[in-house]
Biotite code that builds the C-alpha atoms (Angstrom):
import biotite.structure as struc

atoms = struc.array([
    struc.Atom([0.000, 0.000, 0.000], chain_id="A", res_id=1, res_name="UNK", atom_name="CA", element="C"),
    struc.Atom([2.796, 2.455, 0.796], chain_id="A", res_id=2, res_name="UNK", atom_name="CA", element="C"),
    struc.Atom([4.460, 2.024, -2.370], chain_id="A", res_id=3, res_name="UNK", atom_name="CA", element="C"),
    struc.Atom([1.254, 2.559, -4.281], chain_id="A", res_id=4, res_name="UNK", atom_name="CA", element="C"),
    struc.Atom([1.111, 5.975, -2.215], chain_id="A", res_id=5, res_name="UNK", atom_name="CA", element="C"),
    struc.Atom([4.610, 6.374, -3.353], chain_id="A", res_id=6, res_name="UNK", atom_name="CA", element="C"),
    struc.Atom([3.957, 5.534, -6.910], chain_id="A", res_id=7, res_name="UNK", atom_name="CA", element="C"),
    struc.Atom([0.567, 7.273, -7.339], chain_id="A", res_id=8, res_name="UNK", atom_name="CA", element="C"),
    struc.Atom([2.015, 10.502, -5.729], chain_id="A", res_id=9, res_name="UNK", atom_name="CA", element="C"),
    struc.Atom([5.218, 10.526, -7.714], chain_id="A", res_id=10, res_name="UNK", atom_name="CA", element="C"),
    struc.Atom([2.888, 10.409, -10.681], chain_id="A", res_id=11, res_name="UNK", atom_name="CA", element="C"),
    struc.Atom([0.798, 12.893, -9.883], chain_id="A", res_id=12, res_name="UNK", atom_name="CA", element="C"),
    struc.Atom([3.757, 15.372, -9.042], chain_id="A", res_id=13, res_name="UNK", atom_name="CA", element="C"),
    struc.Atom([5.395, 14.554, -12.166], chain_id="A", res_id=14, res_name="UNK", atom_name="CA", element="C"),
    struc.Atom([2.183, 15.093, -14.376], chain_id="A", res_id=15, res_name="UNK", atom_name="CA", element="C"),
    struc.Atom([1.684, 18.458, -12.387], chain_id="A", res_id=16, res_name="UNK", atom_name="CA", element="C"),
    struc.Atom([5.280, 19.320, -13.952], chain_id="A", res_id=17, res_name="UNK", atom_name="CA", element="C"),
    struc.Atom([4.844, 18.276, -17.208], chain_id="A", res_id=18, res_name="UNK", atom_name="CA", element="C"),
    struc.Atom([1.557, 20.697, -17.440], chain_id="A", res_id=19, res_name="UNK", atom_name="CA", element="C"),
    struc.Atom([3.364, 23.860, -16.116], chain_id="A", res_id=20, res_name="UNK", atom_name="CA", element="C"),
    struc.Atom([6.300, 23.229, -18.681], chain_id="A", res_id=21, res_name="UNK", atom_name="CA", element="C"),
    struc.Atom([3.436, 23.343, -21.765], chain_id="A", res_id=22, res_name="UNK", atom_name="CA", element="C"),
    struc.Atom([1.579, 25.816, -20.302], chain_id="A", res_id=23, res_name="UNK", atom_name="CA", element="C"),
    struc.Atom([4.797, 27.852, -20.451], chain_id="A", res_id=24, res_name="UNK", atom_name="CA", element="C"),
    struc.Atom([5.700, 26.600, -24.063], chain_id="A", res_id=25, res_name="UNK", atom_name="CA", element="C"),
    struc.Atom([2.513, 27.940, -25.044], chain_id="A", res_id=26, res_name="UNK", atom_name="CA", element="C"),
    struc.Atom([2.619, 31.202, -23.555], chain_id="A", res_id=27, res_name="UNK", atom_name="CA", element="C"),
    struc.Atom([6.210, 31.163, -25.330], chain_id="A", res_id=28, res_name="UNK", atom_name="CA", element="C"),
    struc.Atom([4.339, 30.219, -28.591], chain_id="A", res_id=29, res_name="UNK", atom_name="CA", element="C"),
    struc.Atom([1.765, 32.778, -28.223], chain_id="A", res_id=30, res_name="UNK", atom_name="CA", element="C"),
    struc.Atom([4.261, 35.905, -28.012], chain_id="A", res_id=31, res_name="UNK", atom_name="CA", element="C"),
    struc.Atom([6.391, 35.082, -30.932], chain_id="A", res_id=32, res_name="UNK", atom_name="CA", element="C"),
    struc.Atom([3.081, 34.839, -33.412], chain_id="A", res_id=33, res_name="UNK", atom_name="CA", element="C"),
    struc.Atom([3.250, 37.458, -36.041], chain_id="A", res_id=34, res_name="UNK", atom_name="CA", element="C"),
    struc.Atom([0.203, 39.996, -35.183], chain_id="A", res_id=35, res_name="UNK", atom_name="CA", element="C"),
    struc.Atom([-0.978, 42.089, -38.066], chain_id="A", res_id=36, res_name="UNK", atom_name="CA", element="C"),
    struc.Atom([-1.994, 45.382, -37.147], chain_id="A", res_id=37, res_name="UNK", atom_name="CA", element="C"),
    struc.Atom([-4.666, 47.134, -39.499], chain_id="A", res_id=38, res_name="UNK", atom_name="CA", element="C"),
    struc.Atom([-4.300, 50.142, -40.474], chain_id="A", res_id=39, res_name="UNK", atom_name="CA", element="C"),
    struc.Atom([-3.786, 52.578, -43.710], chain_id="A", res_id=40, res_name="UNK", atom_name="CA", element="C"),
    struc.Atom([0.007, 52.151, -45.375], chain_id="A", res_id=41, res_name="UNK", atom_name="CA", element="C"),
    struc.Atom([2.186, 55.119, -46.061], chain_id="A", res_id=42, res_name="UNK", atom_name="CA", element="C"),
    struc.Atom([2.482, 55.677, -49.423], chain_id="A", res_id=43, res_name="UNK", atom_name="CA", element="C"),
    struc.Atom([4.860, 57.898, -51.142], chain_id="A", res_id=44, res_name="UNK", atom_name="CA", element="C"),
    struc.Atom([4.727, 59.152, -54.546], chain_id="A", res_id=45, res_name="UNK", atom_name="CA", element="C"),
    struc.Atom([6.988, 61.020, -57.254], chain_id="A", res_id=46, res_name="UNK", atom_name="CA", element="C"),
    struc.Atom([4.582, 62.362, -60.309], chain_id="A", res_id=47, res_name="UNK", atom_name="CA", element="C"),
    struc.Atom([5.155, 63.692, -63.966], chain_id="A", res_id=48, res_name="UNK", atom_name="CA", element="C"),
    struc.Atom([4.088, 67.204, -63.072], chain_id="A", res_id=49, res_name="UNK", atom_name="CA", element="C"),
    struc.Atom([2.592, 68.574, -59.724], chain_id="A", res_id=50, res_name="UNK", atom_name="CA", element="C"),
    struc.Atom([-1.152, 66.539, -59.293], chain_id="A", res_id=51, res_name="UNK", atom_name="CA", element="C"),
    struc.Atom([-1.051, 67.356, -55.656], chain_id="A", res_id=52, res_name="UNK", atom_name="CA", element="C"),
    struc.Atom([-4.523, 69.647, -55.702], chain_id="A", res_id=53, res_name="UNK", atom_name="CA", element="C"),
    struc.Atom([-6.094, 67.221, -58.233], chain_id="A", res_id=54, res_name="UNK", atom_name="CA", element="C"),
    struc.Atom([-8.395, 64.211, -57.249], chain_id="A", res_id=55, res_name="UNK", atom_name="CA", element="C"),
    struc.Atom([-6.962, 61.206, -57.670], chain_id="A", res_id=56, res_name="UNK", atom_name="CA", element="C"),
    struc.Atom([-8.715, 57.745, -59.384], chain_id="A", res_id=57, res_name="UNK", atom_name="CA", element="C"),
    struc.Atom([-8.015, 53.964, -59.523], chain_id="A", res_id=58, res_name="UNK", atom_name="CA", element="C"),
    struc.Atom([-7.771, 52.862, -63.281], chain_id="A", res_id=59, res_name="UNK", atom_name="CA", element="C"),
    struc.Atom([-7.700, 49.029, -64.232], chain_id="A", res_id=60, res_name="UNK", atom_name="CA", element="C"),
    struc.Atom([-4.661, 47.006, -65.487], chain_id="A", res_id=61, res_name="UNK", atom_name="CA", element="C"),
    struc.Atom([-5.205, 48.274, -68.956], chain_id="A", res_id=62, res_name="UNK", atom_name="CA", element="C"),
    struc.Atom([-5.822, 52.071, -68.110], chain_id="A", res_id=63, res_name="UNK", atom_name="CA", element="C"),
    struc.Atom([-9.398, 51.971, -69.997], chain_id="A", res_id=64, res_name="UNK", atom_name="CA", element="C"),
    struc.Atom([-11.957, 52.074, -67.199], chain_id="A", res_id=65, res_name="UNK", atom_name="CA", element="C"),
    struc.Atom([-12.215, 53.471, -63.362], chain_id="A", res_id=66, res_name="UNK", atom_name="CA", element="C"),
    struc.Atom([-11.921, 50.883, -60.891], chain_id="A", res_id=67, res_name="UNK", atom_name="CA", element="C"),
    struc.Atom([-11.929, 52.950, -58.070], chain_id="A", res_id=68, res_name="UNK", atom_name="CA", element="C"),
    struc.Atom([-12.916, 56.743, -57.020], chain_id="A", res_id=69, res_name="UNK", atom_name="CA", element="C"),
    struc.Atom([-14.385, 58.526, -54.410], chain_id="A", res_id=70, res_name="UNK", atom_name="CA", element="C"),
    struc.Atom([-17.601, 59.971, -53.695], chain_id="A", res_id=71, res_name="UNK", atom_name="CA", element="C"),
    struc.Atom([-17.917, 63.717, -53.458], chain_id="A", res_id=72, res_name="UNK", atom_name="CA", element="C"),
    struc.Atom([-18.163, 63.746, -49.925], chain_id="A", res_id=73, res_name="UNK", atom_name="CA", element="C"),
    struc.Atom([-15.239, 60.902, -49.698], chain_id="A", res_id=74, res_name="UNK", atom_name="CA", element="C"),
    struc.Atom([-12.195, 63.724, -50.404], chain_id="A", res_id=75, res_name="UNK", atom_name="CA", element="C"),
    struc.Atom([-11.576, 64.810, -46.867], chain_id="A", res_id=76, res_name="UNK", atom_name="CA", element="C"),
    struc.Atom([-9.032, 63.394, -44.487], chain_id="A", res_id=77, res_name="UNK", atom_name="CA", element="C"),
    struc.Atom([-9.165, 64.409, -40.543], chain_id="A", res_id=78, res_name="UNK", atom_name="CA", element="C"),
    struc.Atom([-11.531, 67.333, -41.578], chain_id="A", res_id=79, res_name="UNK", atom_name="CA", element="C"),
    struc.Atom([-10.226, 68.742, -44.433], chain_id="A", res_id=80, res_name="UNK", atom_name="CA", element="C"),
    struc.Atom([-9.460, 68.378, -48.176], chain_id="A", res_id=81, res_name="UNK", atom_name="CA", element="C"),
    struc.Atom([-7.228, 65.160, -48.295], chain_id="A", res_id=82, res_name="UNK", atom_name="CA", element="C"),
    struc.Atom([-4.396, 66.790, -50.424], chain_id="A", res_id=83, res_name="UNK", atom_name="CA", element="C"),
    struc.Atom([-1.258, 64.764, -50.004], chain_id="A", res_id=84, res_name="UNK", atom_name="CA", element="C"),
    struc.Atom([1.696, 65.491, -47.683], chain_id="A", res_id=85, res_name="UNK", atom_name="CA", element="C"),
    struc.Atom([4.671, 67.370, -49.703], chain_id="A", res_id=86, res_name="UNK", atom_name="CA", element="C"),
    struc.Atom([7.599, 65.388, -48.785], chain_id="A", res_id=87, res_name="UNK", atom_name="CA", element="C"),
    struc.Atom([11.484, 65.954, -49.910], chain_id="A", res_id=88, res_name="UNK", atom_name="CA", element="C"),
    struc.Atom([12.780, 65.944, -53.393], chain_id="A", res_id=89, res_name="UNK", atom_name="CA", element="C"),
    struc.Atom([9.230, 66.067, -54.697], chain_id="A", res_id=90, res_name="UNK", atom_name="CA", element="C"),
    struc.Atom([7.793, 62.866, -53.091], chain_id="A", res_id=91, res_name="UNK", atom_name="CA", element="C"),
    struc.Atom([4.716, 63.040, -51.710], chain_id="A", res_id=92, res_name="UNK", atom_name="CA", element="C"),
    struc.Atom([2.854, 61.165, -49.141], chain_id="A", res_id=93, res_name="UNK", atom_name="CA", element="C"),
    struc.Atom([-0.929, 60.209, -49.887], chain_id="A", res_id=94, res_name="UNK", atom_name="CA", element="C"),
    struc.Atom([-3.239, 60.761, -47.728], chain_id="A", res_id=95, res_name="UNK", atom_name="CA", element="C"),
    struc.Atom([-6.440, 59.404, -50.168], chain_id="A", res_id=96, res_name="UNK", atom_name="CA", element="C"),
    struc.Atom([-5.857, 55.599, -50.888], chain_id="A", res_id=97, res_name="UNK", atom_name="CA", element="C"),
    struc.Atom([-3.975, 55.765, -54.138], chain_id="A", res_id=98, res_name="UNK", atom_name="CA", element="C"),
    struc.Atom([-2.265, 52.834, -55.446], chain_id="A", res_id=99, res_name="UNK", atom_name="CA", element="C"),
    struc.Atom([-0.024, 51.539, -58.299], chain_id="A", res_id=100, res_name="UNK", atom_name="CA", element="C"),
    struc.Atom([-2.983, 51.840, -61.502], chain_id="A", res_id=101, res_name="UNK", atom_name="CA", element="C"),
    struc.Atom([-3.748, 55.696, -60.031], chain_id="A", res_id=102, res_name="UNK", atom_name="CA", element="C"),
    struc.Atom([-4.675, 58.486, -62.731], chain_id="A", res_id=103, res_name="UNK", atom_name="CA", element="C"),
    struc.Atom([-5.771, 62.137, -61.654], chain_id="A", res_id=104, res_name="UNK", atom_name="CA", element="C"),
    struc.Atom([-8.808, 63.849, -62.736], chain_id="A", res_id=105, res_name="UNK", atom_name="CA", element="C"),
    struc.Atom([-8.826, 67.501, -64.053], chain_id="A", res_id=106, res_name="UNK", atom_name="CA", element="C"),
    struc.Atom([-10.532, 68.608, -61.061], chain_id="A", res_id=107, res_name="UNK", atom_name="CA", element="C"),
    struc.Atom([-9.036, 69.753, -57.475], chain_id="A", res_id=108, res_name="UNK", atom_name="CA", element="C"),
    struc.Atom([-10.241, 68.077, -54.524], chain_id="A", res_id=109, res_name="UNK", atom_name="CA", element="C"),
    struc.Atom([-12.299, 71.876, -54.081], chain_id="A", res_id=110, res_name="UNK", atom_name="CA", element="C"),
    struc.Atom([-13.796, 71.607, -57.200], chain_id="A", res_id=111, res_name="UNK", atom_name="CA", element="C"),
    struc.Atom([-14.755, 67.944, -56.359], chain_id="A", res_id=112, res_name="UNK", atom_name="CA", element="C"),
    struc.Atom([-16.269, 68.008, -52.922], chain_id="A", res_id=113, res_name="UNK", atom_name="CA", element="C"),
    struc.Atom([-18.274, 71.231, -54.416], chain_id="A", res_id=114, res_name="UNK", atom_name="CA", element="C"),
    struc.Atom([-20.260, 69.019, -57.174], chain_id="A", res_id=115, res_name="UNK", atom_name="CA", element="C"),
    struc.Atom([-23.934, 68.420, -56.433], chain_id="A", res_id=116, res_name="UNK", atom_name="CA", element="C"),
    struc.Atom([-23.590, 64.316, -57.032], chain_id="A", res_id=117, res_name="UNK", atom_name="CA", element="C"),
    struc.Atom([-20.927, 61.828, -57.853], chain_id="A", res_id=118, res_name="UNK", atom_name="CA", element="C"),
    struc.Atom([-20.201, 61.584, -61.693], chain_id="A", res_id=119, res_name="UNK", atom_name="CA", element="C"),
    struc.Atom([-20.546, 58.141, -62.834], chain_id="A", res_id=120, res_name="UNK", atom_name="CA", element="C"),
    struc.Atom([-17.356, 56.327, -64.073], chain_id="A", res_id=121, res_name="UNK", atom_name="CA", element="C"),
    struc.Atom([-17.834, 56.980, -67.431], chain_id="A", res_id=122, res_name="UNK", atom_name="CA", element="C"),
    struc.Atom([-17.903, 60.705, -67.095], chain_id="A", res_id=123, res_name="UNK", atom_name="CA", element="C"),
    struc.Atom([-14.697, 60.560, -64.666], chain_id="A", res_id=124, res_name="UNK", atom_name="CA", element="C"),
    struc.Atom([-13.052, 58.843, -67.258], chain_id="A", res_id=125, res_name="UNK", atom_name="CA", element="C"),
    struc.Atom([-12.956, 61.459, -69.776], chain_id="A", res_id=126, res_name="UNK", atom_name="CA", element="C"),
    struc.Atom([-11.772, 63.590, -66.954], chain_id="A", res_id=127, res_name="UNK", atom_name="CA", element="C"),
    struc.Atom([-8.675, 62.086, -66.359], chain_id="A", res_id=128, res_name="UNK", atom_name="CA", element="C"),
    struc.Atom([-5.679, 64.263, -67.205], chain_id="A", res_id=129, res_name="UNK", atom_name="CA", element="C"),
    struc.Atom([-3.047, 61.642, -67.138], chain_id="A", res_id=130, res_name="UNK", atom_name="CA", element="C"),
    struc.Atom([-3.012, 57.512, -67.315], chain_id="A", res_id=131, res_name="UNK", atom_name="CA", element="C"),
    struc.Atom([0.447, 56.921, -66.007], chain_id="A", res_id=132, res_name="UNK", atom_name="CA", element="C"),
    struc.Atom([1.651, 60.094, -64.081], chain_id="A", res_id=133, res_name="UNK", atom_name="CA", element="C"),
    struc.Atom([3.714, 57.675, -61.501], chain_id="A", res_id=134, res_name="UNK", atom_name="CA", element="C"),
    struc.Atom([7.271, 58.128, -61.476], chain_id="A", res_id=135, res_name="UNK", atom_name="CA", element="C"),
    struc.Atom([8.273, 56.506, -58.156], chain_id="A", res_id=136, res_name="UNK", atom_name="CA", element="C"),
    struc.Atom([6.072, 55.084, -55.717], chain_id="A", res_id=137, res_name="UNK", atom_name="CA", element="C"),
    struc.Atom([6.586, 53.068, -52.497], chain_id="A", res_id=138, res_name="UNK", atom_name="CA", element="C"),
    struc.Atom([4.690, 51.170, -49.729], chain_id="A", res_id=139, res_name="UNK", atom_name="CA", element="C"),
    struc.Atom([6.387, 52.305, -46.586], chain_id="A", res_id=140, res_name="UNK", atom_name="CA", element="C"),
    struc.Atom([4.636, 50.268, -43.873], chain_id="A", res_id=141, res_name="UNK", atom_name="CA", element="C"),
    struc.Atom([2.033, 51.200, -42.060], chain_id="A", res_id=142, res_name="UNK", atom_name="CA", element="C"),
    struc.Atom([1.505, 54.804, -41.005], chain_id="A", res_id=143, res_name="UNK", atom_name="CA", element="C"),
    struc.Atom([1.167, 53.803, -36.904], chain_id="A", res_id=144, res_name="UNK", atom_name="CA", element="C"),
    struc.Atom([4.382, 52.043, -37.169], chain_id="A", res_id=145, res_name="UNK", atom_name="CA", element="C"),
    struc.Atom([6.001, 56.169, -37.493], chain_id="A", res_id=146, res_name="UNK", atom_name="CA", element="C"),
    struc.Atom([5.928, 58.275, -34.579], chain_id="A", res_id=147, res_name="UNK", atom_name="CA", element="C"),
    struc.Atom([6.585, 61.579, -37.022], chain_id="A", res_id=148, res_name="UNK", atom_name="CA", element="C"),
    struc.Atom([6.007, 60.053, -40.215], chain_id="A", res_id=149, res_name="UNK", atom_name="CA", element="C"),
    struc.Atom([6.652, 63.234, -42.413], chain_id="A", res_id=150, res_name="UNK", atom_name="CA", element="C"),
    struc.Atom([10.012, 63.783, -40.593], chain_id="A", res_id=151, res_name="UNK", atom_name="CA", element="C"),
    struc.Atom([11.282, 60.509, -40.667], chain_id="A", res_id=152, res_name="UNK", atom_name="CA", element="C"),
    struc.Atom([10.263, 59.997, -44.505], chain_id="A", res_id=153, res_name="UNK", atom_name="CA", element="C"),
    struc.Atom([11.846, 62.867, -45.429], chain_id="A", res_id=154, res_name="UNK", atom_name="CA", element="C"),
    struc.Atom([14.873, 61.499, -43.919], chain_id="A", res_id=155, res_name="UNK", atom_name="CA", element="C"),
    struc.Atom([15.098, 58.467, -45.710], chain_id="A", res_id=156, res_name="UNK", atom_name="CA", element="C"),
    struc.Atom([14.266, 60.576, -48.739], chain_id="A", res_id=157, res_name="UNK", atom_name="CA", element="C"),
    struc.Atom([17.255, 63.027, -48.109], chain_id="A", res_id=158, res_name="UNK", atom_name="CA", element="C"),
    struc.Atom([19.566, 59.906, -47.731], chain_id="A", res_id=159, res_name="UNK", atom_name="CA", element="C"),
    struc.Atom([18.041, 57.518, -50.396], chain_id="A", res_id=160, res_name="UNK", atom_name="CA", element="C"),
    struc.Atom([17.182, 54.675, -48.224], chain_id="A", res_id=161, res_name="UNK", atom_name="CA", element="C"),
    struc.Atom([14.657, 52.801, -49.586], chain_id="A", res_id=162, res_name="UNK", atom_name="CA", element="C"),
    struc.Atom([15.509, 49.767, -48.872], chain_id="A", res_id=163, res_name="UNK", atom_name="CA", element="C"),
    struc.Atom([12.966, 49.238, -46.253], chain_id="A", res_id=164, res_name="UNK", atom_name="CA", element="C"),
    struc.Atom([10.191, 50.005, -48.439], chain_id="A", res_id=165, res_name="UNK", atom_name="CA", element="C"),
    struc.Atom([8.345, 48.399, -51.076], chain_id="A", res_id=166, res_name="UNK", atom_name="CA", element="C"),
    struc.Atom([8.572, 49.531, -54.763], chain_id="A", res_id=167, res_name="UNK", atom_name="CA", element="C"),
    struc.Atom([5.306, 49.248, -56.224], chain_id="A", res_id=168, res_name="UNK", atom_name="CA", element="C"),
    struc.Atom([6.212, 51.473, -59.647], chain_id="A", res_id=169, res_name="UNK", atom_name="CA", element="C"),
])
């Protein structure tokens, strides 16, 4: 009987082990998983010409239709008109959504958000000044991951560091 105690409780203190050291692998798991914050990306741009007052548009892959655009009321960011950042050595940061297919109508973002409806596609099509007015243009992360994103682009800007960003044109 005594060495059944024995037995039973050095089984019993050995399992109790065993389930602290997973629960700490676990835990261990847990914090090394990759998390993905949301969030808009930081986008910088280089254009043509200047297209920084105009509104810009999503074309498709073969520049002949509007994919994407926004709605009158759609061209404001934190309150007012969502012009893009002017960044360094005429980069600029966007502040809109734009993305590798963009084109830029003929009309500022006043003129735009002063329009009584949303034109249709079709009629922002023949609006659209430019179908490849990209230069340069990289994804630079997420815009929480900077604590003074204009300052610290423009400083990898300055130096030509890119290397941490993504070229998308």
């Amino acid at each position: 009987m005594r060495q059944f105690i024995l037995l039973s409780s050095t089984f019993l203190f050995t399992l109790v082990i065993l389930s602290c050291g997973s629960t700490k692998k676990a835990e261990n798991m847990k914090s090394t998983q990759n998390v993905q914050v949301p969030g808009p990306k930081a986008i910088i741009y280089q254009t043509k010409e200047d297209y920084s007052k105009l509104v810009p548009v999503i074309l498709s892959d073969d520049k002949k239709t509007i994919e994407s655009y926004p709605d009158v009321k759609d061209v404001y960011f934190n309150g007012s008109l969502a012009y893009p950042t002017q960044l360094h050595k005429g980069y600029w940061l966007d502040n809109r959504g734009i993305g590798e297919n963009v084109a830029f109508l003929k009309l500022t973002y006043e003129e735009y958000s002063k329009l009584q409806k949303t034109p249709s596609p079709e009629e922002l099509m023949m609006m659209v000044t430019e179908t490849q007015p990209i230069v340069n243009m990289y994804s630079c992360g997420l815009k929480s991951s900077y604590m003074d994103i204009v300052k610290e682009l423009n400083t990898k800007i300055d130096t030509d560091d890119f290397s941490s960003f993504i070229k998308i044109k």
